[in-house]
C-alpha positions as CSV (number, residue, x, y, z in Angstrom):
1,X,78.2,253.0,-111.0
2,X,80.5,253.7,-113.5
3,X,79.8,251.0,-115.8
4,X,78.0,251.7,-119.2
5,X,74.8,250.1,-119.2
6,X,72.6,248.6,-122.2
7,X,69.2,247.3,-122.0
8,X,68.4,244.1,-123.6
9,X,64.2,243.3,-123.9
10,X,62.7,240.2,-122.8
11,X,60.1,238.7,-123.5
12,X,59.0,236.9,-119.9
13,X,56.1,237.5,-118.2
14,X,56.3,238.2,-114.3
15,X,54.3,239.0,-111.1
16,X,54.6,242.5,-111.7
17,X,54.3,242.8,-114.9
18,X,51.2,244.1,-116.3
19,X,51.7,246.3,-119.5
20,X,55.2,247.8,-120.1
21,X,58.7,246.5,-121.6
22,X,60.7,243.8,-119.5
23,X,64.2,244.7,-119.6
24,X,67.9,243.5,-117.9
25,X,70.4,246.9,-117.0
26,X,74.2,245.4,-117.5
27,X,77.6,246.7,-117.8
28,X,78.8,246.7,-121.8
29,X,82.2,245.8,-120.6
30,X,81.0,242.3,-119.0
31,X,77.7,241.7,-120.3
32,X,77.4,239.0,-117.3
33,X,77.0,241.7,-115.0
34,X,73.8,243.6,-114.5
35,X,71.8,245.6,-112.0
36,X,70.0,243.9,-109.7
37,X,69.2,243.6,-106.0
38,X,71.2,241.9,-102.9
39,X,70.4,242.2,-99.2
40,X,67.6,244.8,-100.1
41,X,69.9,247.0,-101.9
42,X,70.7,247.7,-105.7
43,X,74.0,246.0,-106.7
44,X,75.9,244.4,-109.4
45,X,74.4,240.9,-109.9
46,X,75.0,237.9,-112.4
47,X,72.8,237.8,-115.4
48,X,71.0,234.8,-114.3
49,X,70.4,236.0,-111.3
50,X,66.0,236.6,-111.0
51,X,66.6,240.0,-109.4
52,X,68.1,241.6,-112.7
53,X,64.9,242.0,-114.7
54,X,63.3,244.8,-114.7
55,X,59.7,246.7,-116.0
56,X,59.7,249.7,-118.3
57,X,56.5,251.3,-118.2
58,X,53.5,254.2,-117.4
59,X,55.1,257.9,-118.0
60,X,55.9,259.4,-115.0
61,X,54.3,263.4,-114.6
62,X,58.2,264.4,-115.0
63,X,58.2,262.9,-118.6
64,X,60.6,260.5,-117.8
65,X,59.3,256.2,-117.2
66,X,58.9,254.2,-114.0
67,X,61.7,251.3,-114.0
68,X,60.4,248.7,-111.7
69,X,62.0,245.3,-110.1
70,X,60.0,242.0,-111.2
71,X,61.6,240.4,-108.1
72,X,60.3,242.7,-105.2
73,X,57.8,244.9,-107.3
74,X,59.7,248.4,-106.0
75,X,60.6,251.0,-108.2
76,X,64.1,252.4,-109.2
77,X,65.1,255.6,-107.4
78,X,68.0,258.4,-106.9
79,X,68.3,259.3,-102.8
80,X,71.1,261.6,-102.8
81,X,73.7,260.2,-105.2
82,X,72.7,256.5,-104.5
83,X,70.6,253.8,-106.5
84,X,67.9,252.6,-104.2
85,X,64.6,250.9,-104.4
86,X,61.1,252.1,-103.2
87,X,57.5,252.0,-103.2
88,X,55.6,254.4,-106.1
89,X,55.8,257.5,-105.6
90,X,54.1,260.0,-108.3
91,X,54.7,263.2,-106.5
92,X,59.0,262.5,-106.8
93,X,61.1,262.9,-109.7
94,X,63.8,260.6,-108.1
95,X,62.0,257.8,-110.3
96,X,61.8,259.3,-113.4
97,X,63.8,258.1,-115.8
98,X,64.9,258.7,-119.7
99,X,65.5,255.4,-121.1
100,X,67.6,254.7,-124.2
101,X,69.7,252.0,-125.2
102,X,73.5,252.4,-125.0
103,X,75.3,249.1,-126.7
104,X,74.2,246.4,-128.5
105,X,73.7,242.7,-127.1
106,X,74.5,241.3,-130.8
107,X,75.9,242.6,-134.1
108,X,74.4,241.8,-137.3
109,X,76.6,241.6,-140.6
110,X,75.6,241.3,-143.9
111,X,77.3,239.6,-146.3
112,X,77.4,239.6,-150.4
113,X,76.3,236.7,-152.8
């Protein structure tokens, strides 16, 4: 994926979910677009689409956090140089992640009385 991504929080709660921050991955260019799943696989989805919200949470022994899919419950992963989905696995670092935020989903201005 070549797209910048930003994470916007959410408030929702899910299945999943049990302590952590609920987030949705999408492009900065087209905000419509964000990561989610399709046939089983991670893809490009519209916002609205239930598979694009995701779980920040629990520090992984690599130092990095576990990014989880409310819509299936599997976890974010590198195999090779693809994005894939999997069960938890604490012994991999293919799930650890370093989450930041990269874009903004509004702009705030101030202005003078």
């Amino acid at each position: 994926m070549n797209h910048m991504l930003f994470f916007l929080a959410l408030s929702s709660i899910f299945a999943c979910s049990t302590l952590g921050i609920n987030v949705k991955i999408c492009s900065l260019e087209n905000r419509q677009r964000c990561v989610g799943i399709r046939y089983g696989r991670v893809s490009m989805q519209q916002d609205s689409d239930p598979t694009t919200i995701w779980r920040i949470a629990e520090t992984t022994r690599y130092g990095g956090q576990y990014i989880q899919n409310l819509g299936n419950c599997l976890f974010l992963q590198i195999q090779g140089k693809q994005l894939t989905l999997g069960r938890k696995n604490e012994r991999s670092q293919s799930q650890s992640w370093i989450v930041g935020e990269y874009g903004s989903w509004y702009s705030e201005t101030i202005s003078g009385s």
